[in-house]
N, C-alpha and C positions, 0 to 999 in steps of 0.2 A: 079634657075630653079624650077618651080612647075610642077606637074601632071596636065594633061588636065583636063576639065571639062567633056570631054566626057567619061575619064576612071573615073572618081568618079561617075558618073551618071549609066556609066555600074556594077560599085562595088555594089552602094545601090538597084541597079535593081534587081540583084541577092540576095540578103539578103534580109529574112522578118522580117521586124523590131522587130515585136509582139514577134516572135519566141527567136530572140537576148535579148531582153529586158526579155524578160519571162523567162530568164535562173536567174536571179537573183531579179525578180521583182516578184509576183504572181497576174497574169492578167485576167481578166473575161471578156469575149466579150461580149458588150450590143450593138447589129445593126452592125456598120460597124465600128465601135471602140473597143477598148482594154481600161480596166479602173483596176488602182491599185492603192496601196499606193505610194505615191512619192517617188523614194530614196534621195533625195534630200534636206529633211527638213522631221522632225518629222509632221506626222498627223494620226490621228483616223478616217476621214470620207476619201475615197480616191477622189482627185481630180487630179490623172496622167493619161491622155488620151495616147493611142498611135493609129495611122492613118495610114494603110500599102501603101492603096493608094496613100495618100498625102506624104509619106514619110517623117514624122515627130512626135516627140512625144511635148506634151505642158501640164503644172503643172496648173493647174486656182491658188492653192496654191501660190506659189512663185513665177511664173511666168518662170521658166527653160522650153524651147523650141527650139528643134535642131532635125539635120538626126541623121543616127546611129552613123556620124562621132562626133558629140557634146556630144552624149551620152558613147563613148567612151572615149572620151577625158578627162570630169568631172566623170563617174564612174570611172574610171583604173585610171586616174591623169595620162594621157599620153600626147605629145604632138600632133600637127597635124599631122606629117610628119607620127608618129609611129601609131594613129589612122588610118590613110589612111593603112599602112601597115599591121595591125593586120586587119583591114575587108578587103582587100584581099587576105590578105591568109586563111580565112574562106568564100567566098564567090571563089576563088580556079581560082583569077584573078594573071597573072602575071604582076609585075612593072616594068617601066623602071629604070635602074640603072640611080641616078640625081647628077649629079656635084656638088658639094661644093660652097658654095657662095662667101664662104673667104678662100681659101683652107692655106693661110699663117696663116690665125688666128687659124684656124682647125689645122694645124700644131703645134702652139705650143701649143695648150691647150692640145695636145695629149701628146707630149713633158711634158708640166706640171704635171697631171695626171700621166705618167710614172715616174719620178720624186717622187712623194709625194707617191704613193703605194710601192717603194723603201724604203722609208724613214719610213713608215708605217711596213714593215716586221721587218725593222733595228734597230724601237722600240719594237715591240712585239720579236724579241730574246733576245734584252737586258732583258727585263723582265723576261725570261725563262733562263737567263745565273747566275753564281755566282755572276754577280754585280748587279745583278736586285735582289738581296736577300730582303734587307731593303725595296725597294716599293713593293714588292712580299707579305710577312709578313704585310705589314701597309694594301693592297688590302683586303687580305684573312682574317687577326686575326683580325682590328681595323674597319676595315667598312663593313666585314664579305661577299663579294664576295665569287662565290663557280668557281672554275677553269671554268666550261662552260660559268658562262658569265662573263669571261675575255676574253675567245675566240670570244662570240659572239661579244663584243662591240668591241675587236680587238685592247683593252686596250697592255700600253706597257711603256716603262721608257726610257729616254735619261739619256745617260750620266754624270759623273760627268765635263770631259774632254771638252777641249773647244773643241776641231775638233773632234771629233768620229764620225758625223756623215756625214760630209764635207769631209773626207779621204774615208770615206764608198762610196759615191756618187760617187765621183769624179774616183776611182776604178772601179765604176759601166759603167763607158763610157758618165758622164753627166759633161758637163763644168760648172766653177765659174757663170757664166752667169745666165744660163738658171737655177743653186741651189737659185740663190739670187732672182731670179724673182718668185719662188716658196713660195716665203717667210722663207727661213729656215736660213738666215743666219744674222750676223748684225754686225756693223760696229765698230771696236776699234779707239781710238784717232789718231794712228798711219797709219789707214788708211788699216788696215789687215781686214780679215773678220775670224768671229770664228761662231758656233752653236750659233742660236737663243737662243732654248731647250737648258737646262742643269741643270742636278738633279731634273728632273718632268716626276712627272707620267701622260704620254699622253692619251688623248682622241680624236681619228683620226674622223674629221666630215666628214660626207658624204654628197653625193648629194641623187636626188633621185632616179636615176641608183646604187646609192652602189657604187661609185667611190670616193677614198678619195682626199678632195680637199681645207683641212686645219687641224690646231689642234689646242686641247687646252690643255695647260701645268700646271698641279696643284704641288707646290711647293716642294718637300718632306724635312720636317727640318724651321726652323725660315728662316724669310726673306722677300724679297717685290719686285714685286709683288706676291701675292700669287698665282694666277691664270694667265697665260700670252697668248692669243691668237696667232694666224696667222693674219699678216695685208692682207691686201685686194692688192689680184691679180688678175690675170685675169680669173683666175676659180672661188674665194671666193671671194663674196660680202657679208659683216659680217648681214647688215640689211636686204640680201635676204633668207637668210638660215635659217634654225634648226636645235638645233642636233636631231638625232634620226630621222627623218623624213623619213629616207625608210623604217624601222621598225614600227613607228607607220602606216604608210601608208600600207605596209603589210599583220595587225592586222588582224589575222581570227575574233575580237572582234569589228567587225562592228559596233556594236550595244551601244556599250561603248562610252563614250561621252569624246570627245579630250581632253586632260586635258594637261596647261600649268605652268610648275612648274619652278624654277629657277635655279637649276644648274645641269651638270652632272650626281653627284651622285644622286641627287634625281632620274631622270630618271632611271639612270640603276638599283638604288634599287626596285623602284618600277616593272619595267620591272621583274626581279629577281622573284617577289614575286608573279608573273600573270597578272599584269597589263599594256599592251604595247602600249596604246594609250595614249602617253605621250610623250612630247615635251621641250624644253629650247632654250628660246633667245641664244644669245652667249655672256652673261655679258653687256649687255645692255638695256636700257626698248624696249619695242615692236615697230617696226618700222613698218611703213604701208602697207609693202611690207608682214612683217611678218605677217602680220594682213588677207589680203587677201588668204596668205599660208594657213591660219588655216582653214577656210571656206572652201576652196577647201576640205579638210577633214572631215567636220564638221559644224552643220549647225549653231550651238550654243557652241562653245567650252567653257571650264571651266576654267579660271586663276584663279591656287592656289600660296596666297601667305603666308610668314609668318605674324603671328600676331600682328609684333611689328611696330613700326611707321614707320619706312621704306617700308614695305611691305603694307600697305596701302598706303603711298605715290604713290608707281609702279603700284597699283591697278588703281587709280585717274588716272595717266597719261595713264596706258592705255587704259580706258574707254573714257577719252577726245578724245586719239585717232581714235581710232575705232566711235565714234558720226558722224563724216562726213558721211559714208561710210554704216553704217548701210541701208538693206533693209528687204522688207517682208521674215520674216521666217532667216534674218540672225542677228544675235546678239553674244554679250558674254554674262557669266553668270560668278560672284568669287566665290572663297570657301577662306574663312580665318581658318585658320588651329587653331590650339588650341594654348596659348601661351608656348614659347619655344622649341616650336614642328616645324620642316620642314617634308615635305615628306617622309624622308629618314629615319628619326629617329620615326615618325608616325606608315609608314607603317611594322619597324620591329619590332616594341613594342606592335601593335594592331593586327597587322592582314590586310588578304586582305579584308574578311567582314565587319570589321569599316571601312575601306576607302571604301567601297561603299556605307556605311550610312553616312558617313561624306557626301556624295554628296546632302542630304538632305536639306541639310545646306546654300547651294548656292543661291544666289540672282541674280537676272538678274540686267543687268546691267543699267534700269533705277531706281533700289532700293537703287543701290551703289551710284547714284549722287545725290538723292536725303539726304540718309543718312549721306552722307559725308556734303552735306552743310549744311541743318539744325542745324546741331552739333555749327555752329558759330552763333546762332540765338537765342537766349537764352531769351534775353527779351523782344523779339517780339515787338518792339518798331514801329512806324510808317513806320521811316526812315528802319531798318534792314528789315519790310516783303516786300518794294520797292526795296531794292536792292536782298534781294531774288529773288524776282518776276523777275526783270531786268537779274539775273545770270542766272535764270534758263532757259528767252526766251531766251539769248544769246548761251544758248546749240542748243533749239530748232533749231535757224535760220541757225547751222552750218550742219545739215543733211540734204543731197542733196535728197533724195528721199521725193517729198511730200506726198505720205498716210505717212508713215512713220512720219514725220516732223510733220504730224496732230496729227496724234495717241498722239504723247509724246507733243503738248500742250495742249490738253485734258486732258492729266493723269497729266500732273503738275497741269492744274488749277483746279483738283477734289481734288489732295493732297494739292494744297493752301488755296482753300475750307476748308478741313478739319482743315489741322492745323493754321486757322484764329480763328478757333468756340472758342468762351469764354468759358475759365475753369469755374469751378464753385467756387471761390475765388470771396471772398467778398472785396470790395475795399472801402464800403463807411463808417465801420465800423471794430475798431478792439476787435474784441472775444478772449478770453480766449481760451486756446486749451480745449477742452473737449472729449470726448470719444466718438466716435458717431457707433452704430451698423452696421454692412454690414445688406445689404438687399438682400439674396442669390438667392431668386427669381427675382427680378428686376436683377442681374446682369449676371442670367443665361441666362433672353429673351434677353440681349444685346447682347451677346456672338453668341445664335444662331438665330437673325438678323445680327448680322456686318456679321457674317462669308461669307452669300448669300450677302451682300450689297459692298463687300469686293472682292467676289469671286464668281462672280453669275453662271459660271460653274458649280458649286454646287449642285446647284438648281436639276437639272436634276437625280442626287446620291439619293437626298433624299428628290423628291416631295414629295411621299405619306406621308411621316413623319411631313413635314412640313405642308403641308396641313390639317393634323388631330390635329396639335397643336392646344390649347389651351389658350392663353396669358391670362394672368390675369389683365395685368395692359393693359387700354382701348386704349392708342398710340399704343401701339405696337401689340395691335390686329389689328387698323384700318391700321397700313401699313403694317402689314402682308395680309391682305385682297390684299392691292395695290401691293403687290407684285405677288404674286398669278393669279392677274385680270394683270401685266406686262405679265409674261410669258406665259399666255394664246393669249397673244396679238400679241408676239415680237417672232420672232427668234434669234435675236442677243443677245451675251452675256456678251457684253462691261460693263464694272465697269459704266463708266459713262455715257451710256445712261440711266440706270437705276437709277440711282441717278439723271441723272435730269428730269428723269418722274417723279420721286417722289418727286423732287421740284416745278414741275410745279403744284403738286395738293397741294402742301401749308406744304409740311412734312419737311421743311428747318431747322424747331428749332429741332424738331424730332432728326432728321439723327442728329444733331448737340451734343445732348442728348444720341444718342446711342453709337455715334462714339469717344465720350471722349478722351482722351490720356488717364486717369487710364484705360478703358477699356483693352488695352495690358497689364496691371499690371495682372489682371485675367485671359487676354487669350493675351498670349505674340505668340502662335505659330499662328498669324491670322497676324504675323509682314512680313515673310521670307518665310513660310512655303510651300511645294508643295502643289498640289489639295490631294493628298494620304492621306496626312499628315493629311491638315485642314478637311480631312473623318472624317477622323479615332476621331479627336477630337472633332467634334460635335456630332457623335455618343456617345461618353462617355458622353456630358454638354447632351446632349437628354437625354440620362439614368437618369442622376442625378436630372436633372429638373422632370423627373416624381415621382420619389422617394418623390420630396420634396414636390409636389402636393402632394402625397399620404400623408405625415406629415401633410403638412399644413388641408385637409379633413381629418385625423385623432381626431386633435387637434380638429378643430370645433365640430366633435361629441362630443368629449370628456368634451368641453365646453359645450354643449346645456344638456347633463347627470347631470354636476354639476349642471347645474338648476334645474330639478327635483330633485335629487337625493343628497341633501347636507348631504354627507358624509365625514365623515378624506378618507379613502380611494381613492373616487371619486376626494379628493382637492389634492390627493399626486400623482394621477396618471395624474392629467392634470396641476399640476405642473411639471413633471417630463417629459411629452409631451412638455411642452411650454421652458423650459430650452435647449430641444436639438433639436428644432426648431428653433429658435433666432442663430445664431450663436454667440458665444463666441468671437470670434477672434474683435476687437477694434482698432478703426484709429484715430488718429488725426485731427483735420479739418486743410486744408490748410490753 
């Protein structure tokens, strides 16, 4: 049974949308709309209409568009039934009381549920009793838990004992039956049944009501498995869940960016430490189901993994995963943690302030596919940049969203663009290594070209700056010129419509010359970097490019004196200028 359409139609009649929304949005009437930031995806210019009349709000951003019932649904993460419920009881409509659809299946999921919140107390006294010492001590001394959040995560230890918690049950008024469909119990050769759990410190997972509806069992002492979940019943479905997900859903830290880590204790360390928008698979890579969970949360969440070859592996697949499914304004982003470092052992060594600059650090996740592949491409051989090309369309064709599916075979074939452009390796002769001088001018105008050619966002931080530069070498005056005569032109800020403006007017060897690969050797943060980030560091190469203008126009006076003026003096003071002009430092030639 559903609610008529005429009582939803009287609910939203009574509630003004603008009003509802404007408790958590901030909205400015322009005519006969309401206009704000989206909550829905990160944006700086707002493109969130809300419509009282038409009774609907719509993102031009992302495309989210719904009554107040949609906009309940995805801000609160509730479902229909409880959306419908929560706006009428603020719009002060009474509902009919509505039947159950399955009332037998509603039956024992309720039954299950009672069951496993049973089993969930039966482990938290263990842990509070004399035989919960030894996991009590490993919780508190070795992974450095503080008593509240053992309460809160509702942490707890089973038994050594095959039946401790199967006599506890069973005492409780719940039959063999209905324990074994819960998943708590398992099977001997002889056809008995005994405790799943035994000698592990529990992790009772929840839903997103806060109802426990599995666990995860971590070992205490040598043994195998070290970790042992709940199998899948009719409340738990392992690839539908996370842990932590009513906490992090919760978060008065709105504002913090989802972060997916890989085990328990990470979670609840970091939880511990201030940080509670945080999540874990359940010992498996990210399932697509998971994938969608996040989102709901989150418009761009963060998969943290470790640094060692495994954790790149998990990185890879989950990024494969997520490829179909991508749309406007929805993505992941990684952070690879330092090596030998997890979450847990990060955040109680650094702090909660290095883990929010570790967030710096993150790449989205067309960086990560690309980084990962090239890494097998090494001698860029004919045959290797076709089968590139071919892996890479093969991601392409898998995202079902076409702007989306566009976007990312533009930016591949600008980064195959780039990294086709010939080194500057001599092939038709072999030289001698010799010492060849940096040229610091020449490689500061690359630095602050790539960074606008790279990240034309930019542009706008630091027109006036750019604009009054000065290039000394005459390419890279004439496409600063053409960049300048772009943004006057263009609104858009695309990487590659800018680059192929500036191939249509003949700057293809140019770009090809600026954009080197040594280039990242001098400016590596123009690789990963956020917009902040790559500020902050062309402000410094600006600084320092002027400085060396001012050198280099020192020196030449200093040169045009020694002409007149052939003095010891005058030859030691523009020796002495031209020594710390040149830069010292000396490369090899490739």
């Amino acid at each position: 049974m559903m609610y008529p359409q005429s009582l939803l139609a009287e609910i939203k009649r009574r509630l003004t949308l603008s009003e509802l929304i404007g408790k958590t949005v901030q909205l400015r009437k322009k005519g006969h709309e309401y206009h704000g930031l989206c909550p829905f995806h990160q944006e700086k210019t707002p493109s969130f209409t809300v419509n009282n009349g038409k009774e609907f709000y719509h993102c031009f951003g992302c495309g989210q568009h719904g009554s107040v019932f949609d906009f309940l649904i995805h801000q609160n993460h509730l479902t229909f039934i409880e959306a419908v419920k929560h706006a009428a009881e603020m719009a002060g409509v009474t509902l009919p009381r509505l039947a159950p659809s399955h009332p037998e299946e509603d039956q024992t999921k309720q039954t299950l549920e009672q069951i496993l919140e049973h089993a969930c107390q039966f482990f938290e006294h263990q842990l509070a009793s004399p035989d919960g010492k030894e996991a009590l001590n490993y919780l508190l001394r070795q992974r450095n838990l503080v008593p509240a959040t053992l309460k809160k995560f509702r942490l707890g230890v089973s038994a050594s004992s095959d039946k401790g918690l199967l006599t506890h049950l069973l005492a409780k008024g719940h039959t063999l039956d209905q324990i074994k469909m819960a998943g708590l119990l398992s099977e001997w050769d002889d056809g008995s049944w005994h405790d799943k759990f035994r000698h592990r410190i529990m992790f009772p997972i929840l839903d997103r009501k806060s109802k426990v509806i599995a666990f995860g069992g971590r070992l205490l002492g040598p043994g195998e498995p070290k970790y042992l979940n709940s199998p899948e019943t009719p409340v738990f479905h392992k690839g539908h869940t996370l842990y932590n997900w009513p906490h992090a859903q919760q978060s008065a830290q709105k504002k913090d960016p989802l972060v997916v880590v890989e085990g328990y204790m990470d979670v609840i360390s970091l939880a511990q430490h201030g940080y509670e928008r945080v999540v874990a698979p359940l010992g498996t890579a990210l399932t697509e189901e998971q994938i969608q969970l996040l989102w709901k949360l989150c418009a761009e969440p963060v998969l943290c993994f470790d640094g060692d070859e495994a954790g790149q592996r998990a990185a890879r697949r989950a990024a494969e995963r997520a490829i179909p499914f991508l749309k406007p304004g929805r993505s992941l982003s990684f952070l690879t943690l330092p090596a030998f470092e997890d979450p847990d052992t990060f955040i109680q060594k650094e702090g909660l302030a290095r883990w929010y600059a570790l967030f710096q650090q993150a790449q989205p996740l067309v960086n990560l596919l690309w980084e990962t592949e090239i890494r097998h491409y090494l001698r860029k051989t004919p045959e290797e940049k076709a089968l590139l090309e071919k892996t890479l369309e093969d991601f392409c064709l898998q995202i079902q969203d076409p702007a989306v599916k566009n976007y990312y075979k533009q930016e591949f074939k600008n980064r195959l663009f780039l990294w086709n452009a010939p080194s500057k390796r001599t092939f038709s002769k072999s030289k001698p290594l010799s010492p060849k001088k940096i040229d610091v001018i020449l490689i500061q105008e690359r630095i602050l070209l790539a960074s606008i050619l790279l990240n034309p966002a930019l542009e706008e931080h630091i027109h006036e700056e750019f604009t009054l530069l000065q290039f000394q070498t005459p390419a890279h005056a004439d496409i600063q010129k053409k960049i300048i005569n772009y943004f006057s032109e263009n609104n858009t800020l695309e990487k590659e419509t800018l680059t192929s403006y500036l191939i249509n007017y003949g700057y293809e060897k140019t770009l090809q010359t600026i954009l080197a690969t040594d280039l990242f050797i001098h400016a590596p943060f123009l690789r990963l970097s956020t917009l902040d980030l790559i500020l902050e560091s062309w402000n410094q190469v600006h600084q320092l490019y002027g400085q060396k203008l001012g050198e280099k126009e020192e020196l030449e006076h200093a040169k045009e004196r020694l002409r007149t003026t052939l003095s010891s003096e005058e030859w030691q003071r523009y020796k002495r200028l031209k020594e710390s002009f040149v830069l010292s430092d000396e490369q090899k030639e490739e």
